[in-house]
N, CA, C, O and CB atoms as a CASP TS submission, in Angstrom:
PFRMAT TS
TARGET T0000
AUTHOR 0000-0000-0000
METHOD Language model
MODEL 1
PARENT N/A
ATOM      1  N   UNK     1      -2.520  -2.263  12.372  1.00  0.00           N
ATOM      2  CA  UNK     1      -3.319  -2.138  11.164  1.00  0.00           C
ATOM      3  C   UNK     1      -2.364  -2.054   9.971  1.00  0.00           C
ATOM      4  O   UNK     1      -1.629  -1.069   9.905  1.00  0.00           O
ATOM      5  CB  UNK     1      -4.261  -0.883  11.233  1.00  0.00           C
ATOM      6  N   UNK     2      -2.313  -2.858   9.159  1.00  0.00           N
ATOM      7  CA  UNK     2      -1.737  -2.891   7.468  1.00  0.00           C
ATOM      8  C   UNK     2      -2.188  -1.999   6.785  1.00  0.00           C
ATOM      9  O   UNK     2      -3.405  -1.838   6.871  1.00  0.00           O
ATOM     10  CB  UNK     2      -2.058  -4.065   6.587  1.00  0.00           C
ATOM     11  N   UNK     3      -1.384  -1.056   5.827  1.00  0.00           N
ATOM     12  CA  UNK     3      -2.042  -0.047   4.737  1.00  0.00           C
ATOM     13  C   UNK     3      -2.476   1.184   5.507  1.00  0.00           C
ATOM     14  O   UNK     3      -3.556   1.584   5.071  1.00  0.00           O
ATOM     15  CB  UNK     3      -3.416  -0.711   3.919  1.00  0.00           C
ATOM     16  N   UNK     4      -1.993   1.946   6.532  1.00  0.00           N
ATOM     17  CA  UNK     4      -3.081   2.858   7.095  1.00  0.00           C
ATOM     18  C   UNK     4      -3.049   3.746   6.141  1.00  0.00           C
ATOM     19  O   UNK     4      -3.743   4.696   6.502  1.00  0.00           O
ATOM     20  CB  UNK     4      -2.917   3.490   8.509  1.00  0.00           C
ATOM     21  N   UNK     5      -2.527   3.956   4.938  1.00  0.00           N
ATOM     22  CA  UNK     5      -3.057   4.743   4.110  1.00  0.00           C
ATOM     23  C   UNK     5      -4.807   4.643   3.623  1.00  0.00           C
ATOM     24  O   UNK     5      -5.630   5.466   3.223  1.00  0.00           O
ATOM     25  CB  UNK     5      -2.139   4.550   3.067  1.00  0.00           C
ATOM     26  N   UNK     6      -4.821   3.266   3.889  1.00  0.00           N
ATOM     27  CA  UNK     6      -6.275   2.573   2.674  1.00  0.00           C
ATOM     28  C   UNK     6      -7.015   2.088   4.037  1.00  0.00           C
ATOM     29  O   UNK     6      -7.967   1.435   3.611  1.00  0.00           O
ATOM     30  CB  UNK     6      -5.808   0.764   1.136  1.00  0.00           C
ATOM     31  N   UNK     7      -7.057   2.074   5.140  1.00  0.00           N
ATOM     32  CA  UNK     7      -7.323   1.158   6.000  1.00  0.00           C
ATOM     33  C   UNK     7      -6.980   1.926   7.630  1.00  0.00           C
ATOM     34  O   UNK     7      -5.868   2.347   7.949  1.00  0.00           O
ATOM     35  CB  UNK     7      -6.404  -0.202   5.543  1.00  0.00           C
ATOM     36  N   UNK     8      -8.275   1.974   8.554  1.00  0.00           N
ATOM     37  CA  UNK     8      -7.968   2.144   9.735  1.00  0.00           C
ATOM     38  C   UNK     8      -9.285   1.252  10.640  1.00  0.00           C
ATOM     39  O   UNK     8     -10.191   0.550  10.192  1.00  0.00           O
ATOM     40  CB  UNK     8      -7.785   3.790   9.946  1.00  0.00           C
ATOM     41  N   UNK     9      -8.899   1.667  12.237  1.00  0.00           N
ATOM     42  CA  UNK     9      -9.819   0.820  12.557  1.00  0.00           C
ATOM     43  C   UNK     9     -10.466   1.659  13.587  1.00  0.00           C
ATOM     44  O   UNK     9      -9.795   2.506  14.178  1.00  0.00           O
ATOM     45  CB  UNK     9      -9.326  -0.547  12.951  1.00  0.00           C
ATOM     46  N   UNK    10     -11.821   1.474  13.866  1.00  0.00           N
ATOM     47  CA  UNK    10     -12.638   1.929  15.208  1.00  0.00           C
ATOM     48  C   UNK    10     -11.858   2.127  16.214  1.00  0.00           C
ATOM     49  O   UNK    10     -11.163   1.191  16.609  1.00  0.00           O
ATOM     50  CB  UNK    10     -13.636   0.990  15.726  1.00  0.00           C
ATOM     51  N   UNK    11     -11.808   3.268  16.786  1.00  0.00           N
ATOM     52  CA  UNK    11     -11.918   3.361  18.642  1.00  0.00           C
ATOM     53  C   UNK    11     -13.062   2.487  18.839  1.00  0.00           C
ATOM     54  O   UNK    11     -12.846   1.344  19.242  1.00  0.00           O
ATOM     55  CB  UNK    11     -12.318   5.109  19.471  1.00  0.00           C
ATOM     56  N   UNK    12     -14.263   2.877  18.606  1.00  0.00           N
ATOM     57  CA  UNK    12     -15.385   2.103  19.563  1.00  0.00           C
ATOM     58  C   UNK    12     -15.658   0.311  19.556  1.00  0.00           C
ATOM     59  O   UNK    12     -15.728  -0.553  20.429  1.00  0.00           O
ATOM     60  CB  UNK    12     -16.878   2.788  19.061  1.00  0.00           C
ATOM     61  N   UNK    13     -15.744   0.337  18.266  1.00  0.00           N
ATOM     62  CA  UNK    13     -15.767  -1.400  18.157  1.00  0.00           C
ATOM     63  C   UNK    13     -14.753  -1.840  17.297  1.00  0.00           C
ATOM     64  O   UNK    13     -14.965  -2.962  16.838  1.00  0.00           O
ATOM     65  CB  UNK    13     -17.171  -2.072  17.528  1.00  0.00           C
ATOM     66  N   UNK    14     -13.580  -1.228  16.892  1.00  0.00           N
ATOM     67  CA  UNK    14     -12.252  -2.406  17.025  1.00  0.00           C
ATOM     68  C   UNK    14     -12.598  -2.480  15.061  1.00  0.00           C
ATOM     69  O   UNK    14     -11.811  -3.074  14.324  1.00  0.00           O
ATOM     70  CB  UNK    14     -12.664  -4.528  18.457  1.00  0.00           C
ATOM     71  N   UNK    15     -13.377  -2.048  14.726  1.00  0.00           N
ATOM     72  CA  UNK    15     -13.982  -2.662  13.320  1.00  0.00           C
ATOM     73  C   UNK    15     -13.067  -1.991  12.464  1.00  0.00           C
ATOM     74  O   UNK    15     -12.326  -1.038  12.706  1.00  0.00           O
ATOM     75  CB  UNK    15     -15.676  -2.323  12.894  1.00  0.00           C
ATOM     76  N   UNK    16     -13.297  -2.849  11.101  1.00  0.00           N
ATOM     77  CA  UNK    16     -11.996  -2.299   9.617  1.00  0.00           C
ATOM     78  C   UNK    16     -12.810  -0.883   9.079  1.00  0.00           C
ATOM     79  O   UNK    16     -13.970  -0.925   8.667  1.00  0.00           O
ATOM     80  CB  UNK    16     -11.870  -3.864   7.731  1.00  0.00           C
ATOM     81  N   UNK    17     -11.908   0.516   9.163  1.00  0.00           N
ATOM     82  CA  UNK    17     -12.754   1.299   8.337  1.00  0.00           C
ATOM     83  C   UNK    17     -12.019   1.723   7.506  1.00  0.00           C
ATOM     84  O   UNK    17     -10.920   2.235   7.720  1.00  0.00           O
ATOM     85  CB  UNK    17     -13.456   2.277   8.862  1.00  0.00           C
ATOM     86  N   UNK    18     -12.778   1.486   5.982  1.00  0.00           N
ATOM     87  CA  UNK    18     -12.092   1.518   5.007  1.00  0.00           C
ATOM     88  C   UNK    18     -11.939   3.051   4.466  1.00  0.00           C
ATOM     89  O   UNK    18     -12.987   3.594   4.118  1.00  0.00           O
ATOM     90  CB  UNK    18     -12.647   0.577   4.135  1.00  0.00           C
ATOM     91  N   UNK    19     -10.893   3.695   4.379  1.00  0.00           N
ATOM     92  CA  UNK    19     -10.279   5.757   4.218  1.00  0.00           C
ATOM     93  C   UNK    19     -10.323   5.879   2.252  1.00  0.00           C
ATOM     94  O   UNK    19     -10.558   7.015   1.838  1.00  0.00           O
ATOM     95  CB  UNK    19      -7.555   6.155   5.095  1.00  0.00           C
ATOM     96  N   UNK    20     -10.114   4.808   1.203  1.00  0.00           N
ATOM     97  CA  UNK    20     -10.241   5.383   0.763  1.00  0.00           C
ATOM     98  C   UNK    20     -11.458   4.375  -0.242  1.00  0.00           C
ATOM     99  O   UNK    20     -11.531   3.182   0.051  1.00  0.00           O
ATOM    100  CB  UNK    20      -9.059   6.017   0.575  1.00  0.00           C
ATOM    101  N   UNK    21     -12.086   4.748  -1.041  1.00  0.00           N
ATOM    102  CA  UNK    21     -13.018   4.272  -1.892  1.00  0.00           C
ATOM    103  C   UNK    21     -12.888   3.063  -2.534  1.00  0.00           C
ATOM    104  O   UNK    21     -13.346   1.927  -2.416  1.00  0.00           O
ATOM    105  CB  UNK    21     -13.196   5.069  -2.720  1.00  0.00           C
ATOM    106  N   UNK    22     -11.580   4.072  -3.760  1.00  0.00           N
ATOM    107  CA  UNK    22     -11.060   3.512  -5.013  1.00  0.00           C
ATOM    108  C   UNK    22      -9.954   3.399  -4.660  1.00  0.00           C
ATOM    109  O   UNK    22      -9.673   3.691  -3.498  1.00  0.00           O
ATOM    110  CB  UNK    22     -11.165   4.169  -6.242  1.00  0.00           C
ATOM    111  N   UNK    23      -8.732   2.827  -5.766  1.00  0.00           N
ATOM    112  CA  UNK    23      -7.246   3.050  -5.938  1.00  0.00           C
ATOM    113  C   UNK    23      -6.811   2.234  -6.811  1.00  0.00           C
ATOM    114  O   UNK    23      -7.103   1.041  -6.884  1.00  0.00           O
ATOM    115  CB  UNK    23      -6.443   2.905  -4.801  1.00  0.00           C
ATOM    116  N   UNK    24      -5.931   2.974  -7.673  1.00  0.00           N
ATOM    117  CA  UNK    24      -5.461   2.672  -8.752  1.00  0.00           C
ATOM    118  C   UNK    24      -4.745   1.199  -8.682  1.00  0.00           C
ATOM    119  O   UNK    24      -4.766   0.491  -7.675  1.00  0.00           O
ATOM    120  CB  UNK    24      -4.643   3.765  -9.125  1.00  0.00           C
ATOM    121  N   UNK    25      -4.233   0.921  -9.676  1.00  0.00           N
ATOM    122  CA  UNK    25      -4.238  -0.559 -10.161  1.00  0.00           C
ATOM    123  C   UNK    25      -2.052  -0.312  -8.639  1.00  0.00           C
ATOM    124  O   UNK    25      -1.522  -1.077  -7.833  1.00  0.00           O
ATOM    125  CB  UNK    25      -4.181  -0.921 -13.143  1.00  0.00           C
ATOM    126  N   UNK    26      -1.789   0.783  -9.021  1.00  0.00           N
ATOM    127  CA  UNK    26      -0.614   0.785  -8.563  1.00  0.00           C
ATOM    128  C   UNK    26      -0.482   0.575  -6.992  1.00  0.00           C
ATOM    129  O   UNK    26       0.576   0.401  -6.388  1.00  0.00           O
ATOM    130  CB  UNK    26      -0.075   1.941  -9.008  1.00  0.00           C
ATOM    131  N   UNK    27      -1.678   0.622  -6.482  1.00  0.00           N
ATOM    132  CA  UNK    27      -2.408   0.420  -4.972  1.00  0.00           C
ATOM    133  C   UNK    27      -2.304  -1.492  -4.826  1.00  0.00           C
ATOM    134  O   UNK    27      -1.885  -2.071  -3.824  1.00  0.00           O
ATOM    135  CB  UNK    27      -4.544   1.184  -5.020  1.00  0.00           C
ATOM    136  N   UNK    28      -2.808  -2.182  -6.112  1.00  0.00           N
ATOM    137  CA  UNK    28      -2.958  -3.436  -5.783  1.00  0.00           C
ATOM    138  C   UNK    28      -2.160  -3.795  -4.612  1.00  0.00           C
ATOM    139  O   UNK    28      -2.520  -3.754  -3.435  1.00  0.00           O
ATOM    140  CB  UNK    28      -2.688  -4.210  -6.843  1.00  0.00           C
ATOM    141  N   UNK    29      -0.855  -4.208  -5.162  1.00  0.00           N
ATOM    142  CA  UNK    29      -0.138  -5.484  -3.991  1.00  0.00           C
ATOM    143  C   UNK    29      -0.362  -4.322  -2.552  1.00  0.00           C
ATOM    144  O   UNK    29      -1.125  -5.012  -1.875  1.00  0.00           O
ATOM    145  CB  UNK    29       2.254  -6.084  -4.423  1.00  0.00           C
ATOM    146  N   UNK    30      -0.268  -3.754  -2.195  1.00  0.00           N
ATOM    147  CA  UNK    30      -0.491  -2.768  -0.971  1.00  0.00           C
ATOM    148  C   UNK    30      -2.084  -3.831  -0.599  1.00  0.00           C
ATOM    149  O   UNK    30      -2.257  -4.832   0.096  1.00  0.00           O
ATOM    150  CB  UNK    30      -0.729  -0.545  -1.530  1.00  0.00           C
ATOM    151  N   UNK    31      -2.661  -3.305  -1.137  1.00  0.00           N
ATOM    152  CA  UNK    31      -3.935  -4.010  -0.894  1.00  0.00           C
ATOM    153  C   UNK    31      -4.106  -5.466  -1.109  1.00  0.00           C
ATOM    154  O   UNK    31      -4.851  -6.171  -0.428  1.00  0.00           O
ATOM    155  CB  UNK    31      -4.862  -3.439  -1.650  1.00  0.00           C
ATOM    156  N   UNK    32      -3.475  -5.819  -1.957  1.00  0.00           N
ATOM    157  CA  UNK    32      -3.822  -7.545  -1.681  1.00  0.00           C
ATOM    158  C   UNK    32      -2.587  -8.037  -0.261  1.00  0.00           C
ATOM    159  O   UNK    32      -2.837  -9.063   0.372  1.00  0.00           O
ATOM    160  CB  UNK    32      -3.337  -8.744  -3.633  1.00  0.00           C
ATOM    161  N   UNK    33      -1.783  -7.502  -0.036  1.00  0.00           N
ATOM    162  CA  UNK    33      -1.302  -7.562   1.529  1.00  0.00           C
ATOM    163  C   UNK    33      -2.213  -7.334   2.945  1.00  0.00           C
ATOM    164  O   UNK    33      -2.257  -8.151   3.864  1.00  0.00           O
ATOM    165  CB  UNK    33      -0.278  -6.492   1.620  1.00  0.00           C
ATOM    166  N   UNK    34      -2.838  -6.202   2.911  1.00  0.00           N
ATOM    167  CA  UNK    34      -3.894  -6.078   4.109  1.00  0.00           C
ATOM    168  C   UNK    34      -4.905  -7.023   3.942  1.00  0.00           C
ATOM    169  O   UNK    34      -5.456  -7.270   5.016  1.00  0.00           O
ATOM    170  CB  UNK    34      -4.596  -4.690   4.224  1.00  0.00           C
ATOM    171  N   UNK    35      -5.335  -7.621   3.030  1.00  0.00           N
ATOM    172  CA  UNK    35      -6.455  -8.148   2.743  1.00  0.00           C
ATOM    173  C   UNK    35      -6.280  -9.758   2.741  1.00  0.00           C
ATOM    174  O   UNK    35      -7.327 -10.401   2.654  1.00  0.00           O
ATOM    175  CB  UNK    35      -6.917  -7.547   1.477  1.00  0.00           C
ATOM    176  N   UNK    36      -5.258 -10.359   2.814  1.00  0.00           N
ATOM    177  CA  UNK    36      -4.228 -11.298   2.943  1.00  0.00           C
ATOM    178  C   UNK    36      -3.846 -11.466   4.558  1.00  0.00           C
ATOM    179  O   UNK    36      -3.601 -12.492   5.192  1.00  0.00           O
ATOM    180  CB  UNK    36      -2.978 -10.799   2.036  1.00  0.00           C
ATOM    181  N   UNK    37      -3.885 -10.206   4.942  1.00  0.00           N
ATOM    182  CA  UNK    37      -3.143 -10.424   6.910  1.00  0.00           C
ATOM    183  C   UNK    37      -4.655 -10.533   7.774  1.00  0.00           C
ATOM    184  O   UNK    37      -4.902 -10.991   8.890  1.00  0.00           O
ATOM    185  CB  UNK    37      -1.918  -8.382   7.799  1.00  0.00           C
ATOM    186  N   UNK    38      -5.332 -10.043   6.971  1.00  0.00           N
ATOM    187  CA  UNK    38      -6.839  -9.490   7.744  1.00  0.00           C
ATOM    188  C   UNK    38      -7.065 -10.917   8.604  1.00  0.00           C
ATOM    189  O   UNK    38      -7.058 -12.033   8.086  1.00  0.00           O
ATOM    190  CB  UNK    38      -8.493  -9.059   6.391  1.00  0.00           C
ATOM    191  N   UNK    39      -7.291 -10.602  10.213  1.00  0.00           N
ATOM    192  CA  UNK    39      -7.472 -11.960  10.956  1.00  0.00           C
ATOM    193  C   UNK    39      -9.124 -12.553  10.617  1.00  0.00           C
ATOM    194  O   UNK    39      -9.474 -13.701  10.890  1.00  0.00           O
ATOM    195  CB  UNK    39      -7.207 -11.661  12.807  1.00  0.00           C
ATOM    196  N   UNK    40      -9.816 -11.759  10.124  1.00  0.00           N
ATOM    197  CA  UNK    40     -11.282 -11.390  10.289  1.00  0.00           C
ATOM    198  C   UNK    40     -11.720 -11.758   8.913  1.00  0.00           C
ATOM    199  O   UNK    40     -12.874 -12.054   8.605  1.00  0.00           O
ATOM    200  CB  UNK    40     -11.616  -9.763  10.718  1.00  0.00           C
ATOM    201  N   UNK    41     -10.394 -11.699   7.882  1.00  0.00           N
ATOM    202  CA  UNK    41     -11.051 -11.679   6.335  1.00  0.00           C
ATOM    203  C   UNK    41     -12.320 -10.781   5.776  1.00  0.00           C
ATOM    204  O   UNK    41     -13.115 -10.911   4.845  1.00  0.00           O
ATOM    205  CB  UNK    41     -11.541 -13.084   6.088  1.00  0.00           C
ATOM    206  N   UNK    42     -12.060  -9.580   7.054  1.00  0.00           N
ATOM    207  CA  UNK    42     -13.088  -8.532   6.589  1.00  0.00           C
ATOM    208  C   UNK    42     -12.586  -7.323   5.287  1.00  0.00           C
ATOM    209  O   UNK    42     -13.163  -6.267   5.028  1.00  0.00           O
ATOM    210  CB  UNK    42     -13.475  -7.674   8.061  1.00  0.00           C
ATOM    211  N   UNK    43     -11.570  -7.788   4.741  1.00  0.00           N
ATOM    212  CA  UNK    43     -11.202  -7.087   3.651  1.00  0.00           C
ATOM    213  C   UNK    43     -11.320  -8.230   2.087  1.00  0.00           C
ATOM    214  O   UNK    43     -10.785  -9.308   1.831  1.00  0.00           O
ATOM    215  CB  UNK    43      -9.566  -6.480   4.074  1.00  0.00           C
ATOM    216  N   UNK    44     -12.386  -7.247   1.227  1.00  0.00           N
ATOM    217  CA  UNK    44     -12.624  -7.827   0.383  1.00  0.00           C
ATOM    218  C   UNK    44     -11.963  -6.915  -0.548  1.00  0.00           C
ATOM    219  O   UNK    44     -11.734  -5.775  -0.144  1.00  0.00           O
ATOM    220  CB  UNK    44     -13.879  -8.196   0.310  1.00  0.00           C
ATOM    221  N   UNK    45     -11.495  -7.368  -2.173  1.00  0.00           N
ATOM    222  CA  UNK    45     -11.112  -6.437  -2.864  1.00  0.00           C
ATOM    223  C   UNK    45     -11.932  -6.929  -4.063  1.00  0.00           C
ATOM    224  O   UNK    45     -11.861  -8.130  -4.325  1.00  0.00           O
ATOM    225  CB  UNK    45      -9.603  -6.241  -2.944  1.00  0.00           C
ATOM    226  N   UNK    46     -12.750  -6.087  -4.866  1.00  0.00           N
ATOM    227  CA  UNK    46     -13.547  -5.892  -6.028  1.00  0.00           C
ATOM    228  C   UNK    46     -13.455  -4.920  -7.067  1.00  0.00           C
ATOM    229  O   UNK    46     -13.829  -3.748  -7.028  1.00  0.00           O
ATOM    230  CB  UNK    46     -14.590  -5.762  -5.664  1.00  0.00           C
ATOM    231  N   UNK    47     -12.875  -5.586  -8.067  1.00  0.00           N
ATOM    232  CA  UNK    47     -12.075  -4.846  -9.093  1.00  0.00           C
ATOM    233  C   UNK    47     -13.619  -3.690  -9.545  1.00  0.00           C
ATOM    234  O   UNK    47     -14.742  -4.193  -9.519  1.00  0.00           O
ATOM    235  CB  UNK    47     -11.282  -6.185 -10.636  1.00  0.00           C
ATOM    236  N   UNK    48     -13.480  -2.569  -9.827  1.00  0.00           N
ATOM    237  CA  UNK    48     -14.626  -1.425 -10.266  1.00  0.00           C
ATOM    238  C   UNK    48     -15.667  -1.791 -11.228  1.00  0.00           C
ATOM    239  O   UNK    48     -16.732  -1.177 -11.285  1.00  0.00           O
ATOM    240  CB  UNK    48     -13.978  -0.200 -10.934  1.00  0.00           C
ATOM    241  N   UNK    49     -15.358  -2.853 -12.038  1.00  0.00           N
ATOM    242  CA  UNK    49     -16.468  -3.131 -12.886  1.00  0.00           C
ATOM    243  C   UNK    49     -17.479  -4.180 -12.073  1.00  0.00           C
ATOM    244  O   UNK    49     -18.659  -4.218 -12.422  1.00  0.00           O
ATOM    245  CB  UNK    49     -15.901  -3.747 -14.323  1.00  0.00           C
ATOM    246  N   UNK    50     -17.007  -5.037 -10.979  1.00  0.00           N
ATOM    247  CA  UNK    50     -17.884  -5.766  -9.828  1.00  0.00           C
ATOM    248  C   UNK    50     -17.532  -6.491 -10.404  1.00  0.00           C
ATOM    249  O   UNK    50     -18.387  -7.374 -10.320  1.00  0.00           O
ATOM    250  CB  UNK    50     -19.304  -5.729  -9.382  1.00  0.00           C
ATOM    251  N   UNK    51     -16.482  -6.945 -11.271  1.00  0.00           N
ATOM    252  CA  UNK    51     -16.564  -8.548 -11.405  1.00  0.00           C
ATOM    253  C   UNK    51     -15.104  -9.208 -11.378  1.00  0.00           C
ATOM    254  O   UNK    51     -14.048  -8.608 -11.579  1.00  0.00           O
ATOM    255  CB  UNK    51     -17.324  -8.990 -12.890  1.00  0.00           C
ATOM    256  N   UNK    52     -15.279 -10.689 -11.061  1.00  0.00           N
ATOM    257  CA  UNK    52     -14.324 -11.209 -10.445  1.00  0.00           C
ATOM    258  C   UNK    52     -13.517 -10.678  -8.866  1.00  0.00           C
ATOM    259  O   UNK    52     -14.382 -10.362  -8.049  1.00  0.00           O
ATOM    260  CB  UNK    52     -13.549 -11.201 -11.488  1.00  0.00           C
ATOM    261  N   UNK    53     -12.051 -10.530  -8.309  1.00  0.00           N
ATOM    262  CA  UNK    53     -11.843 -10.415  -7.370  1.00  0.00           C
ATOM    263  C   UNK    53     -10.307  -9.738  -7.150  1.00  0.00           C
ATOM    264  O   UNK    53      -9.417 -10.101  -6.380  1.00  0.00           O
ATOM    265  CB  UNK    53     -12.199 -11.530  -6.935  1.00  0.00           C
ATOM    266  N   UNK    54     -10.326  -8.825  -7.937  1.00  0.00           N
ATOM    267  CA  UNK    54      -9.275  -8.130  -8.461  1.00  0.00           C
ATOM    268  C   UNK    54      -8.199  -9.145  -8.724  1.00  0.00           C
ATOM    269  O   UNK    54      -7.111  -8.574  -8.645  1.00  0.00           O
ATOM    270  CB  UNK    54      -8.844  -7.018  -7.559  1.00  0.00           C
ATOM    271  N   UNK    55      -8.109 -10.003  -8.913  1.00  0.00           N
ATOM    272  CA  UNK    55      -6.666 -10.954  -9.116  1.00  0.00           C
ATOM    273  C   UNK    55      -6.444 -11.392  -7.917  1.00  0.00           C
ATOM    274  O   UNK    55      -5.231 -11.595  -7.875  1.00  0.00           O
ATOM    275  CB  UNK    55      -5.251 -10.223  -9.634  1.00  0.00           C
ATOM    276  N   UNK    56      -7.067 -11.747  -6.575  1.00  0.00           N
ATOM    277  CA  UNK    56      -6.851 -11.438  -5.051  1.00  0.00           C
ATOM    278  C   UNK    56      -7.599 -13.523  -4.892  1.00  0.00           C
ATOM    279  O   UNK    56      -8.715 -13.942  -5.197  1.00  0.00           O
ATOM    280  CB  UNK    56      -8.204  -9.451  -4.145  1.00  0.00           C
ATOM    281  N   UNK    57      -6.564 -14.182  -4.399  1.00  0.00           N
ATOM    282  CA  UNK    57      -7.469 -15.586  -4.113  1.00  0.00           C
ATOM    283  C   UNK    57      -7.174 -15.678  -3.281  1.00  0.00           C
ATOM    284  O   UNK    57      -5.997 -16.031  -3.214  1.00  0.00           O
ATOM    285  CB  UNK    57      -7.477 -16.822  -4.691  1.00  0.00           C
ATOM    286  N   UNK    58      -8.018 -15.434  -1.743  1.00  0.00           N
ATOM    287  CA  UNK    58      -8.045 -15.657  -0.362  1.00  0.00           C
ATOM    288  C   UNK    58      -7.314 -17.211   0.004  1.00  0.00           C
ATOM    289  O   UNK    58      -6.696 -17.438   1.044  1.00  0.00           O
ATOM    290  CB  UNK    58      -9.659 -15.537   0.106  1.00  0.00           C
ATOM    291  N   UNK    59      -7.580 -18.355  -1.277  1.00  0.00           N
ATOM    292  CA  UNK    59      -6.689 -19.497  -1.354  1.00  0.00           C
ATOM    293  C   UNK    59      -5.495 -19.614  -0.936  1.00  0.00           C
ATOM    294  O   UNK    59      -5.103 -20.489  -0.164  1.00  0.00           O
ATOM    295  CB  UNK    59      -6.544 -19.812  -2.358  1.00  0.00           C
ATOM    296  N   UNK    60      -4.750 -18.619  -1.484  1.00  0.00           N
ATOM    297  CA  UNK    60      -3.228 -18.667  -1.664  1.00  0.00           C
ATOM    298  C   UNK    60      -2.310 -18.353  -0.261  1.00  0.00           C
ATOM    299  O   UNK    60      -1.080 -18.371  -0.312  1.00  0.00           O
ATOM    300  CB  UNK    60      -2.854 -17.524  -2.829  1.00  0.00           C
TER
END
């Protein structure tokens, strides 16, 4: 698991559970890394106002 600060996963079904809510802008690249390795692309990142995709293009 990437980030286990921000990020752990199920004993029972293996699934992404996300530990913390929010995190500051100084959290980004931490988080656009897990969210980047994710095999599942079950990590989304959504900047607090809901719009756009924090600077994060699943593209790249």
């Amino acid at each position: 698991m990437f980030e286990p600060e921000f990020f752990d996963q199920s004993e029972d079904d293996g699934l992404v559970v996300q530990r913390v809510r929010e995190a500051g802008p100084e959290a980004l690249p931490a988080l656009r890394t897990a969210a980047s390795r994710c095999p599942a692309r079950a990590i989304v990142l959504v900047p607090s106002d809901g719009q756009g995709s924090a600077g994060w293009d699943p593209s790249d």
